[in-house]
C-alpha positions as CSV (number, residue, x, y, z in Angstrom):
1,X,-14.8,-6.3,-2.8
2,X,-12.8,-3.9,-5.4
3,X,-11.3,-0.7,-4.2
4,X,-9.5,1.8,-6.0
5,X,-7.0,2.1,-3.0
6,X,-3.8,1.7,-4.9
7,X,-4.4,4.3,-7.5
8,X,-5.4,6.9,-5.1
9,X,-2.4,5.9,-3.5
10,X,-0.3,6.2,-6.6
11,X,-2.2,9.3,-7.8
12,X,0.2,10.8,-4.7
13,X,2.9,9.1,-4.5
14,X,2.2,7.6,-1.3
15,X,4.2,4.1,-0.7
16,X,2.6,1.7,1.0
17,X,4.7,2.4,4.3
18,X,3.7,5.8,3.9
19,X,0.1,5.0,3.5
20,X,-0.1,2.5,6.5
21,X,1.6,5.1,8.7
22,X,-1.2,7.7,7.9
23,X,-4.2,4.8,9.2
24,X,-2.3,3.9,11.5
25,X,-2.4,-0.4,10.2
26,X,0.2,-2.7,9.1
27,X,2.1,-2.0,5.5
28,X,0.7,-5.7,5.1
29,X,-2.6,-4.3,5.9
30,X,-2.8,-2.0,3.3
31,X,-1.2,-4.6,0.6
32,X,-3.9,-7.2,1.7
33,X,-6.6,-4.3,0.9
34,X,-5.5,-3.6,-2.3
35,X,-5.0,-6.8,-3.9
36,X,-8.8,-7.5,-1.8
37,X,-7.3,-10.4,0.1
38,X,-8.5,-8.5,3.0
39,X,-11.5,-6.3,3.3
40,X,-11.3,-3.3,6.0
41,X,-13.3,-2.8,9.3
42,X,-16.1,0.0,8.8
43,X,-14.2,1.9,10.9
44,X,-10.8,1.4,8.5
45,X,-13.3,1.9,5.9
46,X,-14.1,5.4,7.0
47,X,-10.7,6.3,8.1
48,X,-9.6,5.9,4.1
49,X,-12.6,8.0,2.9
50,X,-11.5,10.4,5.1
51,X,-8.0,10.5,4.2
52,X,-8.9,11.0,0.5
53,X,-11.5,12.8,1.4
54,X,-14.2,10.7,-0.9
55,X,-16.7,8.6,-0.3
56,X,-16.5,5.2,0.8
57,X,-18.5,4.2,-2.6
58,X,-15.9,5.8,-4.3
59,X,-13.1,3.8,-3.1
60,X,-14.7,0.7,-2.4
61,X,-16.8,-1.0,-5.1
62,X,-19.3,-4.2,-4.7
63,X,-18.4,-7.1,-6.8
């Protein structure tokens, strides 16, 4: 699955650390979502909507 996690990430100058701190993962976490070596739980899933404040369909985009 495709995400657009690291841009909206980017788009705020949030590192990596700084983003896996808000969810509450792993900074490896977060890395393995965005290069899609990993995809999240539903409820990770939700928690990043939430952050951003978009929908998941937004962020996360079928292959």
């Amino acid at each position: 699955m495709k995400n657009r996690l690291k841009v909206l990430r980017a788009e705020r100058d949030w590192s990596q650390q700084a983003l896996a701190d808000l969810l509450e993962v792993s900074r490896q976490s977060v890395n393995a979502i965005e290069t899609g070596k990993y995809d999240p739980s539903l409820p990770l899933a939700f928690r990043i909507a939430d952050l951003f404040a978009l929908p998941i369909e937004e962020i996360f985009i079928r292959n």
